[in-house]
N, C-alpha and C positions, 0 to 999 in steps of 0.2 A: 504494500500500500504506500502511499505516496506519504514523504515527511514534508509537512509544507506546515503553514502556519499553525501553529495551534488553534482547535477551534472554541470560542467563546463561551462559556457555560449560561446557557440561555434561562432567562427567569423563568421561574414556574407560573403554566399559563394564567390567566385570572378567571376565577369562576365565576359562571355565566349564570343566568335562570335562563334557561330555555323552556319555554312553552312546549309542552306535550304534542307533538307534528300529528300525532295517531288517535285523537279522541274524536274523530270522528267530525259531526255539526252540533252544533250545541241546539236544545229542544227550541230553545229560545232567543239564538240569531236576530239580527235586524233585519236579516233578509228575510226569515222566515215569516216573523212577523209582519213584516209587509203584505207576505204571501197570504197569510193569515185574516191580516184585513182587506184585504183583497177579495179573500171567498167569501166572506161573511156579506160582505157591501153587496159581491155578485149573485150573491143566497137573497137578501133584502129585496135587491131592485125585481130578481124576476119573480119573486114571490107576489111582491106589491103589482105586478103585471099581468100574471096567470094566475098565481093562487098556489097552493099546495101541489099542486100535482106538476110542477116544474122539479119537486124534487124527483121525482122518479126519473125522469129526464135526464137529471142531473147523475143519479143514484148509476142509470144504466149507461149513459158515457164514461163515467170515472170504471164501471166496472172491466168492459169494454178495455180502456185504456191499460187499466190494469193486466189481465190478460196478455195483451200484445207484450206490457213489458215482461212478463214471467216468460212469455213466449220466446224473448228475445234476450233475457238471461247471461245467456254465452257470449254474447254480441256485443253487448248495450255499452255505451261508458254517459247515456241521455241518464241523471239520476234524478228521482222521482221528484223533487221537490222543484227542477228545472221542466217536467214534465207538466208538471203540475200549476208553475208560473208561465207555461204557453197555453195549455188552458185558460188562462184568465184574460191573453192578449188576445186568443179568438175571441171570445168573448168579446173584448173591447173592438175589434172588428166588425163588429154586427153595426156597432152602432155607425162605422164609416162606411157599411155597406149600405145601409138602409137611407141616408143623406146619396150617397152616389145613385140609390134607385130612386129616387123622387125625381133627381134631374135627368134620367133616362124616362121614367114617363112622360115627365115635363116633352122633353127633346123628343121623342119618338110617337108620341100621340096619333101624329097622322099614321106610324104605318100598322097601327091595331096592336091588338095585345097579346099576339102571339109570338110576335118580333121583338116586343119590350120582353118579354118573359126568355127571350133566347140569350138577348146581351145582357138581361140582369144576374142570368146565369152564369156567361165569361165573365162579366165584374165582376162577381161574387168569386167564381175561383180566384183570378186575381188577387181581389183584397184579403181574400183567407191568408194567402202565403207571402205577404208584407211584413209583417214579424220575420221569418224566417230568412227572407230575399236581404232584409237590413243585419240578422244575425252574420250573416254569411258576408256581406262587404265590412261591417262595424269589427267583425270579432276574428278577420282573417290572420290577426299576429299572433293569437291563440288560440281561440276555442272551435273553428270551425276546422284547423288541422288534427283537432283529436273526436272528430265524428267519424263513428262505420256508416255505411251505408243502412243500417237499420235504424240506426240514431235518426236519419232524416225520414223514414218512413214513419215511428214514432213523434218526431217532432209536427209532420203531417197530420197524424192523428189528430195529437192534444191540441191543433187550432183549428181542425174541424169539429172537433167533439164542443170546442168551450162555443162556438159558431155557430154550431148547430140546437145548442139549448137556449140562447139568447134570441137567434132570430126566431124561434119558435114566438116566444112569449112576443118580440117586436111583433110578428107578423099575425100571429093571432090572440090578442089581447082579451077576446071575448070566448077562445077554447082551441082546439082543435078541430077540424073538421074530421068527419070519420073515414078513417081510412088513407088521410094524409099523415103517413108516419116518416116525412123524410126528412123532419129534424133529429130521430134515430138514428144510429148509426148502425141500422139494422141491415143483410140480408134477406129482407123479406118476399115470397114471389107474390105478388099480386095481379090477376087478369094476364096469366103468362111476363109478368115483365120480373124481372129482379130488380129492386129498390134496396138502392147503396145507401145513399145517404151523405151530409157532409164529410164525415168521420172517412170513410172510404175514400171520397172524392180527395180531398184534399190531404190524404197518404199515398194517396198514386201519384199526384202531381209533384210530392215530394220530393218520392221516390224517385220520378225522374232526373228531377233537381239535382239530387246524389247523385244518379248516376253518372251525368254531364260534368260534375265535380269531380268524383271520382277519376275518370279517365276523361281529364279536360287537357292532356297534352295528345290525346289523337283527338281531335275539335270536331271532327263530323262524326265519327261514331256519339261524343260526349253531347251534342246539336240534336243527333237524331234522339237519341234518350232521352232527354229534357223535353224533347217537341211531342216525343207519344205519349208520355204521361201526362204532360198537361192536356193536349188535343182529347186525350181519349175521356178525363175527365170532368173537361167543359163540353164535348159534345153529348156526354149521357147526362150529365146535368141538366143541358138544354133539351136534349129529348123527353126528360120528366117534366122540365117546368110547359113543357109547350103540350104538351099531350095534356094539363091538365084544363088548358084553356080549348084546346082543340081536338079534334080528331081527323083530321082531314089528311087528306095525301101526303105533304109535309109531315105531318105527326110520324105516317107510318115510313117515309124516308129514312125520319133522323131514326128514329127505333129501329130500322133496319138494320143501319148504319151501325149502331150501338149494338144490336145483338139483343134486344131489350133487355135491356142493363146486363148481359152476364159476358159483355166483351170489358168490361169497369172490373168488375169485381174477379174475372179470371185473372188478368194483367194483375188486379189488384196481389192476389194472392199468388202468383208468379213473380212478382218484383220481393215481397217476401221471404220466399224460396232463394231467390238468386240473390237476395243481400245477405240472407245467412251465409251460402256458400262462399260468396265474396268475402266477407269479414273474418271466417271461421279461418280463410287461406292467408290475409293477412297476417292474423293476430298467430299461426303457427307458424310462418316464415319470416315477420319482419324484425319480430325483437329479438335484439341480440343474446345468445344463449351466455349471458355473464351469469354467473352463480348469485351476483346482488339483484337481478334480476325474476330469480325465482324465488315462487311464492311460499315464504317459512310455514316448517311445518310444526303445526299442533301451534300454532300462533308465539312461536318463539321472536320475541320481541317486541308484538305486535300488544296493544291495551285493549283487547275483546274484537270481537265480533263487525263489530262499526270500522275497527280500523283495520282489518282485515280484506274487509270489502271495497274499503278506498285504495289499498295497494291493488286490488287487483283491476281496480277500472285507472288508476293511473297509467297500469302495467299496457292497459289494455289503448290508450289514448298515445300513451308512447309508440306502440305497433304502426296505428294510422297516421301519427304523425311524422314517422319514422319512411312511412308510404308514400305520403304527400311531399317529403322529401324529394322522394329519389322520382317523381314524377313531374314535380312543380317545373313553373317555367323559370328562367332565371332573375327577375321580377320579385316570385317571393320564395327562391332558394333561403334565403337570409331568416324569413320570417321561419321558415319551419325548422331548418335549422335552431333559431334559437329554440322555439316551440319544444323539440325533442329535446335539447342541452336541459332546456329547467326540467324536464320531466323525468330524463336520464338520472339527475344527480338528485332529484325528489326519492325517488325509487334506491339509489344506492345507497342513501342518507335514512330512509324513513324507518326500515324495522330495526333497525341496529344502533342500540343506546348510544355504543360507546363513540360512534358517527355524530352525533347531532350535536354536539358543541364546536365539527368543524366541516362545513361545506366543499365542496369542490370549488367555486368561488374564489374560500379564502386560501387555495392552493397557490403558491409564491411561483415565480417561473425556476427561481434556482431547487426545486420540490414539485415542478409536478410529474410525481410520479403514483402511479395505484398501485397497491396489492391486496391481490384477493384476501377477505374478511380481516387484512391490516389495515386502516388508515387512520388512527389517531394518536397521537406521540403525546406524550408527557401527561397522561390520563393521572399516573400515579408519582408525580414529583412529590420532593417533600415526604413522603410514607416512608414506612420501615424497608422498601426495596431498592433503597438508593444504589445507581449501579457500583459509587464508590466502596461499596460494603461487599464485592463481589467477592466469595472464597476459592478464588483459583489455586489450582495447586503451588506448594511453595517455590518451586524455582521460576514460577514466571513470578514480574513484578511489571506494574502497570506504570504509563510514566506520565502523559496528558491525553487528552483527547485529540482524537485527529479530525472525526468528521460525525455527523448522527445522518442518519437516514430511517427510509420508513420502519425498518425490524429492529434495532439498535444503532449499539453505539460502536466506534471502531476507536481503539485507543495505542497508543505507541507502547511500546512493552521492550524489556528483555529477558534474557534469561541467566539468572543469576550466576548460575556456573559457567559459561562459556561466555557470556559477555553480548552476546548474539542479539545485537537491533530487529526488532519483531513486529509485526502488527496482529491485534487479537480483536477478534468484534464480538464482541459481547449480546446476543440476543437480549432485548429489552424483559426486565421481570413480567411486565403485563402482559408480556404474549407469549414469555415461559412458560404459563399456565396452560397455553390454547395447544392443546398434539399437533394443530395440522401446525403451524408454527412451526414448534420445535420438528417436525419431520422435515418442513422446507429449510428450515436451518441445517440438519443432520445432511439432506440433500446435495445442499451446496459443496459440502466436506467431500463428499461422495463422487460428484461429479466433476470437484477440479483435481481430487485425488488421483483420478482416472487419466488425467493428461498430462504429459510431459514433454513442455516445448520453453525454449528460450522465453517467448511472448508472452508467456501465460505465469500468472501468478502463481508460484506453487505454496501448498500446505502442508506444513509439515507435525499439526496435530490437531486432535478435538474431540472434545471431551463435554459430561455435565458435570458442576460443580457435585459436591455429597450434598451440602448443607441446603443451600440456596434453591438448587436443581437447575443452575444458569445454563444454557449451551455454551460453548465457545467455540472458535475456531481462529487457529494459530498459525499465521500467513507469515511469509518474507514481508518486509519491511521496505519500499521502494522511496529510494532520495529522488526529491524534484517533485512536478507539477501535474495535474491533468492538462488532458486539453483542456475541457471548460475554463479550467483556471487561465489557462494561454487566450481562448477567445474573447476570455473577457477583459482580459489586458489588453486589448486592441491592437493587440501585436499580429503586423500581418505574415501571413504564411508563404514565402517563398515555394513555387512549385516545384523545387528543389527538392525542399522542408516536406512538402505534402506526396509528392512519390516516393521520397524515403521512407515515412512515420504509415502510412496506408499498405505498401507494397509487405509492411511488418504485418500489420493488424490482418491484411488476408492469408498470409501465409499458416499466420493463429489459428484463426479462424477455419481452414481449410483441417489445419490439424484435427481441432475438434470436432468437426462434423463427420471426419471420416471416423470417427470413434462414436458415433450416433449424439453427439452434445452439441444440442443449441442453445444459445449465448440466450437469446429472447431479452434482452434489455441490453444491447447497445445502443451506447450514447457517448456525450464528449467525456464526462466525469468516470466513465468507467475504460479510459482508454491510458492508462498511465505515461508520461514520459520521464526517462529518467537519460543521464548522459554516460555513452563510453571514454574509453581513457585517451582516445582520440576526439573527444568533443563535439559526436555523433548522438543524434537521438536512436536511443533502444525504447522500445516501445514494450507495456505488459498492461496485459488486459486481465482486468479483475470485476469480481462481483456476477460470480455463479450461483448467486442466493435462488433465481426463479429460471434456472438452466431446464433442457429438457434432453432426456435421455433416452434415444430412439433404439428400436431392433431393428434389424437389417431391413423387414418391410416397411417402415417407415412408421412404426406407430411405437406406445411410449411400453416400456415394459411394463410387468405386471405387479413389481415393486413400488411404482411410481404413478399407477394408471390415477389412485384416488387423490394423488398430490397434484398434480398437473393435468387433469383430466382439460380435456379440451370444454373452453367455456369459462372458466377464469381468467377474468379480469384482472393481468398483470402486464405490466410492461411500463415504458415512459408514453406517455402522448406524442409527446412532440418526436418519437423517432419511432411512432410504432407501427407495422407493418398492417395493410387494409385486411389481413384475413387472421390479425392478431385482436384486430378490434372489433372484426364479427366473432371472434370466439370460436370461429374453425381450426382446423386442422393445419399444423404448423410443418415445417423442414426448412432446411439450410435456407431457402430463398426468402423468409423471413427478415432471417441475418443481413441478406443481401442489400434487402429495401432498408434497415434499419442505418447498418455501415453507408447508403446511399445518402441518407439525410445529414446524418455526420459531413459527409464529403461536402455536401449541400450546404451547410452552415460554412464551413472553412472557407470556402470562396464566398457565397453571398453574404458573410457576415451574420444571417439569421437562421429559423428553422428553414424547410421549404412551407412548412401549411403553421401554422396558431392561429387557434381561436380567443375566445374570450372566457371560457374556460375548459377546464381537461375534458370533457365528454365531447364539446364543438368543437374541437383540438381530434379528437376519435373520428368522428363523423366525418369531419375536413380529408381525413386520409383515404379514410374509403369513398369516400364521392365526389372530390376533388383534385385538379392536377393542380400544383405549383407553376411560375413560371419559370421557364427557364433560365439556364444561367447569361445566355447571352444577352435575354430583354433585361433582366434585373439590375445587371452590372456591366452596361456598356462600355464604362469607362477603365474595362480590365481587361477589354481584346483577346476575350479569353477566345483558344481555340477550338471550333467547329468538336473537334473526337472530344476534347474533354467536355463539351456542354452534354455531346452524346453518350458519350458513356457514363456520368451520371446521371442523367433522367431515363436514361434505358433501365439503371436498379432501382427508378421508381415509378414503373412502370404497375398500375392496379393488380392485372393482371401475373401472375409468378409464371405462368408459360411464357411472358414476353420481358422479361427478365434474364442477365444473367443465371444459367443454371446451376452454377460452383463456384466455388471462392478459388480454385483453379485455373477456372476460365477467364475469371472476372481479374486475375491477377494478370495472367497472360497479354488479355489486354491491355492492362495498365503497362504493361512493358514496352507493346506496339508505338503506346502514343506517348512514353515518355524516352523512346527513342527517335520517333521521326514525330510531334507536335502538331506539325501542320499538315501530317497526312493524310490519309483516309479514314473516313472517322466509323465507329465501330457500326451493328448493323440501326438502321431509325429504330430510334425508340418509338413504343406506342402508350405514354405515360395512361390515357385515358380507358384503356381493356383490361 
């Protein structure tokens, strides 16, 4: 490990009150309440209008409603009291529909009242889904990137349901006529017709609505969606309103047309079917298989039942927002992008106590790093497990700290009988406790034990304390700097300097991989420089804490399957490989794209992708290229093979990619022989 400045002994952090993130809504919210008087005033007014029997009305939409939502269960992230408060804006609909029909009779007089009754019909679809139409422009930075497509068939409902018991009481203030039930949101067949209702009507036109959403980067498929559920909605609507003033040829056209009503209500319960299906396909391919990700079992962590159910409709809004992503135009890539970052780090933060007194947010750039079920340091300063109280065996002796990172601490050491400059890292007491912990620590010991190359940090013990039950592992002791320490000295890198210190780091690295070990957290800080006796950089790569150890077929052995199972959330952000941060399935070309951002930083001074914080920083690598190095840094004439051969290892793709740290060395040889030659094959950063 690197001897460089001693590191500062950081105050113990200040404790916080943090507000309980998992209890759910409170009974008594101010949203609620609102909601609350809301239905009460909407109970009053059509009571004071019909009379009693507006509650059965009332009684049979909310049940109705109900229903679709149990129905849609697996789907839904629309929760009931948001259900429940579009409900009430149908509601307040009615009354902008029944003002817009006065000046349609006003306006249409001369052409009779079978022609007022067709367009009061299209208004009426129309004004129904003005709540939703302004949901969807007002709430596009949020809330409309975490709807399924059931969400909008639901959200259809509940404003034809609240629409369809208000205009009732509007339109027949002195009762019902008999046999006019199409303020129900029934099914019912009367005189061979099927009578839908608003409740129907205005969930198919939804419906379409989502679908147009859903798949609005192919525009005529997402056009024609939108146009048949509205069209088919407002023509059976018009076909009931006009059939009830007429019977005549028209009548029996638009009824044709319609199928008497069972062309509405089949569509209807076919957009149903096919947004389950759709949603179901998301929510089990879009969210990332992170282990913070899935949902704890037997409610470990979690304060009952209410909070339970909110992780899993968060879980379930990250999926579609995660969709909306990789489909949006680049307009509101930004928007959903952030959309998914708060929802990412809500979810990795939410069931895990010892998480919520530090965000991903408050993640520093020289710290953001994750590790799975690690992310919070100095939980226990101050307590009886101080690490200075460690009982290592007697002939090591500890001398300062060198560095703290996410698992512990790493401190300078020697050994008392031989004199031997040491470095030992000490796993932190708080996560001595946790096995997978101590096994990823045991790990590390295991998998650099296993290699033996100049480049490579080697160890030469490790052990758990008796007393305490510390891990440790007892590493050479490396004089000099990292790189991060070098980049951030602003000291620039001769390309001299940069195919000397690289042409090391793959040669390492090639070692390793032919021994089935991947590095999986390269970056600058873990790339050591120290000097030979001729005033050469030697280079030794350290910090095999979250290594992976392959069989010859490419998968992890069966010693290590439940430590490094694919789907854990480890690595740095800012240098980690697109199919490190889906939680697939990893090999050497990991390494590749990782040592690529490295290379990426040395010349352009920066990452190639940062976000605003580590989750946006994840997403940025899977769904986004950098630019290159020739537009970034014009003023460094870098040449054509080197711009190529690093965005070639950051290529999304690992097929378009160097395939070996062999290969990828070979060429660096090409081009730090002849520079201005032929440059390696196009990169395809975008596949």
């Amino acid at each position: 490990m690197t001897e460089s400045k001693p590191a500062k002994a950081k105050s113990p952090l200040p404790e916080k009150k943090v507000k309980n993130q998992s209890q759910g809504v409170k009974p008594w919210s101010l949203r609620l309440l609102f909601i609350y008087a809301g239905v009460a005033f909407f109970i009053l007014i059509a009571w004071w209008q019909v009379g009693p029997n507006i509650l059965s009305a009332i009684a049979f939409n909310l049940a109705v409603l109900a229903i679709l939502a149990v129905f849609a269960t697996f789907t839904r992230t629309l929760v009931l009291r948001r259900m429940l408060s579009l409900f009430l804006w149908g509601a307040f609909m009615t009354g902008v529909a029944v003002m817009a029909s006065r000046l349609l009779v006003k306006g249409l007089a001369f052409a009779g009242p079978g022609i007022t009754e067709i367009a009061m019909a299209m208004v009426e679809e129309v004004i129904k889904l003005l709540p939703l139409i302004i949901l969807l422009i007002a709430g596009r930075k949020f809330s409309t990137f975490t709807m399924g497509m059931t969400d909008f068939i639901l959200a259809g409902a509940a404003l034809g349901a609240g629409f369809s018991c208000l205009e009732y009481s509007a339109a027949h203030p002195h009762g019902a006529s008999y046999g006019q039930l199409a303020w129900l949101p029934t099914a019912e067949v009367m005189n061979g017709r099927m009578i839908s209702g608003h409740l129907i009507w205005s969930s198919l036109a939804a419906a379409g609505i989502g679908f147009g959403f859903f798949f609005k980067t192919k525009w005529k498929v997402a056009a024609i969606g939108a146009a048949i559920g509205l069209a088919v909605s407002m023509l059976d609507h018009a076909a009931y309103n006009y059939s009830l003033v007429s019977q005549d040829w028209l009548a029996s056209i638009l009824n044709g047309i319609a199928l008497n009503g069972y062309l509405a209500f089949g569509l209807w319960v076919a957009s149903i079917l096919i947004a389950l299906f759709v949603d179901m396909k998301i929510l089990i391919k879009a969210v990332p298989q992170f282990s913070e990700f899935k949902v704890p079992k037997g409610l470990e962590g979690l304060d009952g039942l209410m909070a339970m159910w909110d992780f899993v409709i968060d879980r379930r809004r990250l999926a579609y927002s995660l969709h909306h992503y990789a489909n949006a135009p680049e307009t509101l890539k930004k928007d959903a992008a952030v959309t998914s970052s708060l929802l990412a780090q809500t979810l990795i933060n939410f069931h895990m106590p010892e998480r919520r007194l530090r965000t991903l947010d408050a993640m520093t750039r020289e710290d953001l790093t994750l590790v799975a079920g690690i992310n919070d340091m100095g939980a226990d300063r101050g307590d009886p497990d101080s690490l200075s109280e460690i009982d290592l065996p007697d002939h090591y002796k500890l001398l300062s700290p060198l560095s703290e990172g996410g698992m512990g601490i790493i401190y300078s050491a020697e050994h008392i009988h031989t004199g031997q400059k040491l470095a030992i890292k000490l796993l932190h007491p708080t996560f001595a406790r946790q096995q997978k912990a101590v096994d990823r620590f045991r790990h590390e010991a295991k998998a650099v034990g296993a290699l033996k190359h100049p480049n490579l940090v080697s160890v030469s013990d490790f052990g758990i304390t008796e007393r305490r039950r510390i891990p440790y592992l007892v590493m050479e002791l490396i004089p000099g700097e990292n790189l991060e320490q070098l980049l951030k000295s602003g000291q620039a890198m001769s390309p001299q300097r940069f195919f000397a210190v690289f042409d090391q780091v793959f040669d390492a690295l090639s070692h390793a991989h032919k021994r089935m070990v991947i590095h999986r957290d390269m970056k600058p800080s873990n790339i050591l420089l120290t000097q030979t006796d001729h005033g050469h950089d030697f280079v030794k790569i350290v910090d095999f804490g979250i290594a992976k150890i392959m069989t010859g077929e490419g998968e992890e052995s069966s010693n290590t399957q439940e430590l490094t199972r694919t789907g854990d959330l480890i690595g740095s952000p800012l240098y980690m490989s697109p199919e490190q941060g889906l939680g697939t399935k990893l090999d050497a070309r990991s390494d590749i794209y990782s040592v690529g951002c490295v290379m990426y930083e040395c010349i352009a001074g920066k990452p190639p992708l940062m976000g605003n914080t580590a989750v946006q920083t994840i997403l940025m690598h899977i769904n986004e290229s950098p630019p290159s190095l020739r537009e970034i840094r014009p003023d460094l004439n870098i040449p054509a093979s080197i711009d190529n051969f690093i965005m070639k290892t950051l290529a999304k793709n690992p097929e378009h990619r160097f395939q070996s740290m062999d290969e990828m060395r070979e060429a660096l040889h090409m081009i730090r022989a002849n520079p201005q030659g032929p440059a390696p094959n196009p990169p395809n950063v975008m596949v």
